[in-house]
C-alpha positions as CSV (number, residue, x, y, z in Angstrom):
1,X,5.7,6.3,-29.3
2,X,2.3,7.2,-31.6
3,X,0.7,4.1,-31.1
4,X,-1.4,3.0,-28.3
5,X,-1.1,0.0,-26.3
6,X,-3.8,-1.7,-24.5
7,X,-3.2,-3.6,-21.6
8,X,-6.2,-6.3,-20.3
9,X,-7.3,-6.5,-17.1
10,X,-9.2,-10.1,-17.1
11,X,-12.3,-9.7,-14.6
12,X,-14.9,-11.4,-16.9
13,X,-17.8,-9.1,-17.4
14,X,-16.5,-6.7,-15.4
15,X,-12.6,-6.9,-17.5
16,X,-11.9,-3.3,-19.2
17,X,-8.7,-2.1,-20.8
18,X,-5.6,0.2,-19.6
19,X,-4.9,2.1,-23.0
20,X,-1.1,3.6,-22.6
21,X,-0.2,6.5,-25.1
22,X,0.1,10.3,-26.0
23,X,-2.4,12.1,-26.7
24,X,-5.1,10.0,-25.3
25,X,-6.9,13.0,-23.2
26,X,-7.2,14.8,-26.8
27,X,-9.4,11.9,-27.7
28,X,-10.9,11.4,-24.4
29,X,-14.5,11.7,-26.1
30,X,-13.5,9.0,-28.8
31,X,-12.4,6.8,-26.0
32,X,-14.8,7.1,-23.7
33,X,-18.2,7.4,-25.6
34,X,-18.9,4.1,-26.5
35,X,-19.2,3.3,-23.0
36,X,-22.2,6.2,-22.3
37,X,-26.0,5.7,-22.5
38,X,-26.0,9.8,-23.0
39,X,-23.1,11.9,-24.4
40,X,-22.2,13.4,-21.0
41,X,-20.2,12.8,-17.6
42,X,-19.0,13.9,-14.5
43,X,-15.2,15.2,-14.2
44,X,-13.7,14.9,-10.2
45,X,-10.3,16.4,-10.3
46,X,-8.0,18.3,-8.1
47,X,-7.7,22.6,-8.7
48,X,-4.2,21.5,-9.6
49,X,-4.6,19.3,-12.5
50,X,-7.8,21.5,-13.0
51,X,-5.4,25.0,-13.7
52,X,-3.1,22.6,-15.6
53,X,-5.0,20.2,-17.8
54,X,-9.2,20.4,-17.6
55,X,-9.6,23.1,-20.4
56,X,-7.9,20.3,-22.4
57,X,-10.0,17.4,-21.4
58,X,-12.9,19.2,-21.8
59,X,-11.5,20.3,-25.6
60,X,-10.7,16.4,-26.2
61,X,-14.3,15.4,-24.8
62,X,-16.2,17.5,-27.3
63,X,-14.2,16.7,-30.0
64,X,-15.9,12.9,-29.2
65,X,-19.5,14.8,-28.6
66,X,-18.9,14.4,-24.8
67,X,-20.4,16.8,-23.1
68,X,-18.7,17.7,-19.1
69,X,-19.3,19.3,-15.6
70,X,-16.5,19.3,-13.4
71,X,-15.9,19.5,-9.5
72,X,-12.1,20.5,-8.8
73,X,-11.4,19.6,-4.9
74,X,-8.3,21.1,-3.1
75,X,-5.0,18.8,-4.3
76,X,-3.4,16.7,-1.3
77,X,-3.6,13.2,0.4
78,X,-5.7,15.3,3.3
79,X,-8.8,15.7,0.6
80,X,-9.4,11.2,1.0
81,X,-11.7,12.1,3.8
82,X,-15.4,11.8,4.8
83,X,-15.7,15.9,4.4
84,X,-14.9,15.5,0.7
85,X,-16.6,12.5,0.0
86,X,-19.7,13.7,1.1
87,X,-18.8,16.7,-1.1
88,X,-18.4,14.4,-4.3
89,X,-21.2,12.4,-3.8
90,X,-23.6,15.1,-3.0
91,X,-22.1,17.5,-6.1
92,X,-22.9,14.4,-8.4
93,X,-25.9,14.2,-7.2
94,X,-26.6,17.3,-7.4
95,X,-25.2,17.0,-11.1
96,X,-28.1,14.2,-11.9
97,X,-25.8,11.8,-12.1
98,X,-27.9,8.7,-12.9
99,X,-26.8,4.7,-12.6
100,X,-26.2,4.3,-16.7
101,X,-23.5,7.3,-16.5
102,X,-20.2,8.0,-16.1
103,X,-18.0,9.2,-13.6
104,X,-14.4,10.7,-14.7
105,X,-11.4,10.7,-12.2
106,X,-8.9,12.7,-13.7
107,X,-5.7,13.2,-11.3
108,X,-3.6,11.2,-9.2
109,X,-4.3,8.5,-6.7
110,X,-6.2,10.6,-4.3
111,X,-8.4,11.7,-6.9
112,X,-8.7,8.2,-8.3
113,X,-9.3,6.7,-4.9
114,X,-12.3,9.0,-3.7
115,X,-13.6,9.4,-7.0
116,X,-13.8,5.8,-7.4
117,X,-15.1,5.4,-4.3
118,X,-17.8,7.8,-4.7
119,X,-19.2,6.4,-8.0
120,X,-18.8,3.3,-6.0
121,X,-21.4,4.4,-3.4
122,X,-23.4,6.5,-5.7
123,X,-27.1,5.1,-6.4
124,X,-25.0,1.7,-5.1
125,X,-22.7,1.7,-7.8
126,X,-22.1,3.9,-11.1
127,X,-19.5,3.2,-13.7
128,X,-16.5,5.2,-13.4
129,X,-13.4,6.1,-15.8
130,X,-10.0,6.8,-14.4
131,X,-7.3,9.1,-16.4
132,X,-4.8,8.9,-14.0
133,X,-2.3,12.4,-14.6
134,X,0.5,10.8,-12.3
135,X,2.9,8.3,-12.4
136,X,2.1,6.6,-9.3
137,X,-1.8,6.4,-10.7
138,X,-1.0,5.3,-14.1
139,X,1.3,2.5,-12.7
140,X,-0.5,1.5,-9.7
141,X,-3.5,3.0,-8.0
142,X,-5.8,3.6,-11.2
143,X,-5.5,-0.2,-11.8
144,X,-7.1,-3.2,-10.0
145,X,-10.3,-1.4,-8.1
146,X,-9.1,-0.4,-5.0
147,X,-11.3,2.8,-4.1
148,X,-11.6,4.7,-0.8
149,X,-10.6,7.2,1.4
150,X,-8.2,7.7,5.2
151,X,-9.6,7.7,8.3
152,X,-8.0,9.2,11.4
153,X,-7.0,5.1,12.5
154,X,-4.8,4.6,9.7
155,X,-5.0,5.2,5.8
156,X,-7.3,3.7,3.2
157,X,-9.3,1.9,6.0
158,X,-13.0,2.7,5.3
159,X,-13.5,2.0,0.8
160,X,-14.8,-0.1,-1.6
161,X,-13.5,-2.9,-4.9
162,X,-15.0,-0.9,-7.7
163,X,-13.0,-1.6,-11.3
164,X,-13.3,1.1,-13.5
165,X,-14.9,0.2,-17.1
166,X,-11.6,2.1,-18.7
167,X,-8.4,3.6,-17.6
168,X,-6.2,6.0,-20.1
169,X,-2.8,6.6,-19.5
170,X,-1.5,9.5,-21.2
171,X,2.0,9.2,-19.9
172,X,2.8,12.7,-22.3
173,X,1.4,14.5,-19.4
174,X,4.0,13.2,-17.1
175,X,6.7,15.6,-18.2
176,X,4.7,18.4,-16.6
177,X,4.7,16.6,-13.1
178,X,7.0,18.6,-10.9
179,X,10.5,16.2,-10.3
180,X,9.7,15.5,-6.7
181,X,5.9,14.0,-7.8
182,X,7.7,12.1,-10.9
183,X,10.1,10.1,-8.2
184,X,7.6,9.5,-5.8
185,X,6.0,8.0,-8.3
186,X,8.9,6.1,-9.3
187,X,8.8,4.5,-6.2
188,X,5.6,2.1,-7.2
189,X,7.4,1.2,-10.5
190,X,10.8,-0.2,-8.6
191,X,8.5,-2.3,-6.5
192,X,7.1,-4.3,-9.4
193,X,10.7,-5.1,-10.0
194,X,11.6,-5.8,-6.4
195,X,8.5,-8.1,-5.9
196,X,8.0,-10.4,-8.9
197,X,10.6,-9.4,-12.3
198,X,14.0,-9.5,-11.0
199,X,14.6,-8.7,-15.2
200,X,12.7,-6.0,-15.0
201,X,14.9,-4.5,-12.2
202,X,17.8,-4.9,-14.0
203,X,16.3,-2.7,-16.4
204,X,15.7,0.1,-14.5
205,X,18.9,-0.3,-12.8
206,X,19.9,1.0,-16.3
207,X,17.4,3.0,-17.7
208,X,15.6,4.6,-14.6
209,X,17.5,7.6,-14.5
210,X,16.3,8.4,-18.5
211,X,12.9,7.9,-17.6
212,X,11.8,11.4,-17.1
213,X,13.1,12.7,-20.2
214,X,12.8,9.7,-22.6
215,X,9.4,9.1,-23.9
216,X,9.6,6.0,-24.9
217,X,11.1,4.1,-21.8
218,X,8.4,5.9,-19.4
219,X,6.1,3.9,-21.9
220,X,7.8,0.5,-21.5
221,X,8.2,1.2,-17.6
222,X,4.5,2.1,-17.1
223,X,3.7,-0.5,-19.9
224,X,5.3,-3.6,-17.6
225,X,4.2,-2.3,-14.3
226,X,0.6,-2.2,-15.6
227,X,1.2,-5.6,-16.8
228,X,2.0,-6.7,-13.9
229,X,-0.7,-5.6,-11.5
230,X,-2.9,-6.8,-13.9
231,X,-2.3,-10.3,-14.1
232,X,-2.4,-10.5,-10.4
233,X,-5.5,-8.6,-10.2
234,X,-7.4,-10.9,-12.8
235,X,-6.1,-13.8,-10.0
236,X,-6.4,-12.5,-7.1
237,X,-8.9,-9.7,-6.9
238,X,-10.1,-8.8,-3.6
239,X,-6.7,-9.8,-1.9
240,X,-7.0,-13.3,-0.7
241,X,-3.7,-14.2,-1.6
242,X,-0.8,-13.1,-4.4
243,X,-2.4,-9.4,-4.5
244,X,-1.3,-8.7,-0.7
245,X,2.7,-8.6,-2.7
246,X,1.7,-5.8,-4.5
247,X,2.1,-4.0,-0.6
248,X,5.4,-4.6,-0.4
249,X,7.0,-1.5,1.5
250,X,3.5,-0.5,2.2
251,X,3.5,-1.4,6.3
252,X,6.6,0.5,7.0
253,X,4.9,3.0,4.4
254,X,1.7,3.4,6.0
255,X,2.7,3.9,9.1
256,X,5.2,6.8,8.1
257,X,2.4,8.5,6.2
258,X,0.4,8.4,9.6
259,X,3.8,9.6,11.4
260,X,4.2,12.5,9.3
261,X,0.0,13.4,8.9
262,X,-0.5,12.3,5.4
263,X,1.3,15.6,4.9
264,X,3.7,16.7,2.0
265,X,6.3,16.1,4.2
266,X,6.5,12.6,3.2
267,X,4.3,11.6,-0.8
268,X,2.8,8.3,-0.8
269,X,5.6,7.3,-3.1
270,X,8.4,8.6,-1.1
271,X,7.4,5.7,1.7
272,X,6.6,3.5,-0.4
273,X,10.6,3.3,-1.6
274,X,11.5,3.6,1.9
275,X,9.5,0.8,2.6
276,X,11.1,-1.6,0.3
277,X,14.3,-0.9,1.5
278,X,13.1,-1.2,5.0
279,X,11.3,-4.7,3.5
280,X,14.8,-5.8,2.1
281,X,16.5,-4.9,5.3
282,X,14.2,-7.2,7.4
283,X,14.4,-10.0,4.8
284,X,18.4,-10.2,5.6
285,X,18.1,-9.4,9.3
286,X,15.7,-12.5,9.0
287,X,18.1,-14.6,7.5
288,X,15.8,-14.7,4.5
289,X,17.7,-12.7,1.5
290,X,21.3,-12.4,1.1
291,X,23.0,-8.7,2.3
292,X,23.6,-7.6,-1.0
293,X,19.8,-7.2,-1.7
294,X,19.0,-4.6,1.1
295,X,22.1,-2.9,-0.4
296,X,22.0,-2.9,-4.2
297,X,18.0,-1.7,-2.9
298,X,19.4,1.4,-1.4
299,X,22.1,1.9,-4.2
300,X,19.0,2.0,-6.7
301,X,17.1,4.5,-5.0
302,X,20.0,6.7,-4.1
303,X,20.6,6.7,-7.9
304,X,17.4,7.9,-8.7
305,X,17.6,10.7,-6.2
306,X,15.2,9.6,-3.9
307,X,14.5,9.4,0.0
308,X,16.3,6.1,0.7
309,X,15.9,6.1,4.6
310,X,13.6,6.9,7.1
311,X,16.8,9.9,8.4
312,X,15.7,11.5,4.8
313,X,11.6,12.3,6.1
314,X,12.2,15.4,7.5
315,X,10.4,16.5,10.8
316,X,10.0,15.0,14.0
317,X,8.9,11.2,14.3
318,X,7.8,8.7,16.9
319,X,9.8,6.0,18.2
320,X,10.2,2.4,17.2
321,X,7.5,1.7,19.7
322,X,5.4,4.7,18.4
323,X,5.6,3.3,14.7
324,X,5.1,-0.3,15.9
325,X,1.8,1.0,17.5
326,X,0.8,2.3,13.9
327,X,1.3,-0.8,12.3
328,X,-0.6,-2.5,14.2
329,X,-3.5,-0.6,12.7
330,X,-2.5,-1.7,9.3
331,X,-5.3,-3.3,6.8
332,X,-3.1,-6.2,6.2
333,X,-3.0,-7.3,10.3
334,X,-4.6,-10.6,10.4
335,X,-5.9,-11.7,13.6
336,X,-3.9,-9.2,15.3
337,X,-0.3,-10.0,13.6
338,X,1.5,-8.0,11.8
339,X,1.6,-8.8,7.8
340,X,4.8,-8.0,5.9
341,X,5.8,-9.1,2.2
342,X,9.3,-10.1,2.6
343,X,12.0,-11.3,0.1
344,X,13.9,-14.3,-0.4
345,X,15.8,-12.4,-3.3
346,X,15.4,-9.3,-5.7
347,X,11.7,-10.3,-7.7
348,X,11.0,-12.9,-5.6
349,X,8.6,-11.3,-2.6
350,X,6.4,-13.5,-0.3
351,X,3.7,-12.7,2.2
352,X,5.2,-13.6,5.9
353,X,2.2,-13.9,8.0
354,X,4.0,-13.5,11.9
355,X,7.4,-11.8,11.7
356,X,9.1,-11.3,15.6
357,X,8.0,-7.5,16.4
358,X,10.9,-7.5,17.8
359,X,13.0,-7.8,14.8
360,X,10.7,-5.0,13.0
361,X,11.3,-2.6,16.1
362,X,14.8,-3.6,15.9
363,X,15.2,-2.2,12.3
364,X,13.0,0.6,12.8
365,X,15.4,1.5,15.9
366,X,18.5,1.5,13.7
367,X,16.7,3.5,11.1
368,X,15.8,6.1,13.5
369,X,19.2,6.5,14.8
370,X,20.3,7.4,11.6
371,X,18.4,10.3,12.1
């Protein structure tokens, strides 16, 4: 795949594009200078994708004329927290960073989400550009706005909407993700499948297990998923409505990310595939799905290598109760009852407002046991 694709994300003045290709950090100064009043910007990364990849973007910025300073912050979910937002925000102040420039996220979702944020907050608002260096980002968190960083209640709780004016997805830079960070990100990509393109999961029922070594169907994969959350965030922007399916897994998720300390004992997209299946196994306890779905779920998963169950999170865990008590902190509780996105079928998700916590603690009680 030479070309690149462009994918719209329809916000009106604020739309921008998702470009998909190789090679597009090389040309990151090409790409992003139209967009500057002054041929310069500020880099956030992480000191991993820093030691890997910012010699690079810096070579592919002044290629363009693009001039860079750079702030690496340790690599981990723990660095989405006041301590280094405050560090951003002052560094890019520090850095003159001025309302008519541009801030650069160049790393995964943590390093999308805070960086976002803290252009977000900055001088009440400074353009920002993601180049997302994960799967997960390029298919989901770099997309649609959603900026912030964890609190000590629960996980993305205290952030911003901010849409970045461009997002580059240079999916050649995936095959130097280490396997574990490829499938966790793999788990964001299944979900667009599980939730509204039963076609689509089909598809990766076939070609999933190519994707890391096949350029070409990473591209489509990433291609569709982007497609996907971006027609729903051009409808639903700020999560009034159809946006809340693009958390599907995410309740059981985030409270196994709060479980385990938003440690690397469990990646965002490691509970984010248990969560679906956990999803998909309260749909059919609920009557809602046939058994099949929770099953051919699983199968999926288990086929891609991945941690299928909450037995596979290694470590100590609360109960039922214990996990129940950390939903309830969960964003998407509306007037104190619990939110899931549920399935009638494989690509056909829907938001159930009050589900019987009973029922929830009763799957998260067989899931444990499993342990």
């Amino acid at each position: 795949m030479a070309e690149t694709e462009a994918v719209g994300v329809a916000l009106g003045e604020r739309s921008y594009e998702v470009r998909i290709g190789t090679g597009l950090i090389d040309r990151a100064g090409a790409e992003i200078a139209p967009l500057l009043a002054r041929p310069r910007v500020a880099v956030i990364t992480d000191e991993t994708v820093a030691g890997l990849h910012l010699d690079r973007l810096r070579a592919g910025l002044e290629a363009g004329g693009v001039a860079m300073s750079s702030l690496a912050l340790p690599p981990g979910e723990g660095t989405k927290c006041w301590a280094r937002l405050e560090q951003s925000v002052e560094w890019l102040l520090a850095e003159k960073v001025e309302r008519r420039d541009v801030v650069v996220a160049f790393g995964g979702g943590v390093i999308g989400d805070l960086a976002g944020f803290a252009a977000a907050v900055l001088r009440r608002g400074v353009r920002f550009v993601q180049i997302p260096t994960s799967l997960l980002a390029q298919v989901d968190s770099s997309v649609g706005g959603k900026t912030g960083i964890n609190s000590p209640a629960g996980k993305n709780l205290v952030g911003a909407f901010h849409q970045p004016s461009l997002v580059l997805a240079d999916i050649g830079i995936l095959e130097t993700l280490p396997p574990r960070d490829f499938l966790a990100g793999y788990g964001e990509v299944v979900k667009y499948g599980l939730l509204g393109d039963a076609a689509f999961f089909d598809w990766l029922e076939g070609a999933g297990p190519e994707l890391a070594a096949d350029r070409d169907l990473r591209a489509r994969a990433v291609r569709r998923s982007v497609e996907m959350k971006a027609g729903i965030v051009a409808r639903d922007e700020t999560e009034q409505g159809e946006r809340a399916l693009l958390n599907l897994g995410h309740t059981f998720c985030h409270a196994l990310e709060a479980a385990t300390g938003y440690s690397d004992r469990l990646l965002h997209g490691e509970g984010v595939a248990i969560g679906c299946a956990l999803a998909f196994e309260l749909s059919q306890r609920l009557g809602l799905c046939a058994q099949e779905a929770p099953s051919r779920v699983r199968a999926h998963l288990r086929a891609m290598g991945m941690k299928v169950d909450i037995a596979d999170i290694p470590g100590d865990l609360p109960d039922a109760e214990g996990l129940l008590a950390l939903m309830a902190q969960d964003k998407k509780v509306v007037d104190g009852k619990l939110r899931f996105i549920l399935a009638h079928a494989i690509g056909a998700a829907f938001v159930a407002d009050d589900v019987d916590p009973a029922v929830v603690k009763g799957v998260l009680s067989d899931a444990l046991r499993g342990r």
